[in-house]
C-alpha positions as CSV (number, residue, x, y, z in Angstrom):
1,X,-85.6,133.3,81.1
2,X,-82.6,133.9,78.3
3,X,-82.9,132.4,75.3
4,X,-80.9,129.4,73.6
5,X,-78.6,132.1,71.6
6,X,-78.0,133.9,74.5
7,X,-77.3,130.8,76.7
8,X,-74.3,129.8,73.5
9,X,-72.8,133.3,73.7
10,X,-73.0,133.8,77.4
11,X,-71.2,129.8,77.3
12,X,-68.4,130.8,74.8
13,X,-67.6,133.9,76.2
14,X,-67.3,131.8,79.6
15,X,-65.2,129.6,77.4
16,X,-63.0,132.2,75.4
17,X,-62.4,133.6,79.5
18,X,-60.8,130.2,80.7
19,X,-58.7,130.3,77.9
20,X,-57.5,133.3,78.4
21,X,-56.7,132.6,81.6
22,X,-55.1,129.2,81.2
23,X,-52.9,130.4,78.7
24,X,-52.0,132.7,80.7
25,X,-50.5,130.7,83.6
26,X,-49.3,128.9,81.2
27,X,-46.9,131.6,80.2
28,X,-46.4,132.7,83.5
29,X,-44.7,129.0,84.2
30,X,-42.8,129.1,81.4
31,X,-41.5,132.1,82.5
32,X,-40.5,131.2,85.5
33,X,-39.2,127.9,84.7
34,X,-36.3,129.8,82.6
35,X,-33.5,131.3,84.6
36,X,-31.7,134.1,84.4
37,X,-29.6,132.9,81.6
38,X,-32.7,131.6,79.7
39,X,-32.2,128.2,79.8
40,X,-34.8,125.9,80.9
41,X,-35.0,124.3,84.1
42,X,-36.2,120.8,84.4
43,X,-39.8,121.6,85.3
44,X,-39.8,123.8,82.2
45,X,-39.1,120.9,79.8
46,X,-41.8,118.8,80.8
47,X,-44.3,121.6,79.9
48,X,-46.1,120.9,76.4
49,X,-48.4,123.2,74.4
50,X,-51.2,121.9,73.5
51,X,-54.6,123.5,71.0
C-alpha cells in the first residue's frame, strides 16, 4: 500500500502530465489555425488561453 505523500506526488505528477499535454495541442491548433501568411483563420480566433 503507498502512503498518502506518495498518493499526492504520484496525483500531481499525473496532473503536471495532462498539462503538458493539453498545452501542447493547444499549440499545435494554434499552429495550424495560422496560414501561410500568419494570419489567423476563423477557427483560430475563437481559441482562448486560459490558466
Amino acid at each position: 500500500m503507498i502512503s498518502n505523500t506518495e498518493m499526492v506526488r504520484i496525483r500531481r505528477q499525473m496532473q503536471r502530465r495532462i498539462r503538458d499535454v493539453v498545452a501542447e495541442r493547444r499549440r499545435a491548433r494554434m499552429m495550424e489555425a495560422h496560414d501561410l501568411t500568419g494570419e489567423p483563420t476563423e477557427s483560430g480566433t475563437s481559441l482562448t488561453t486560459t490558466v
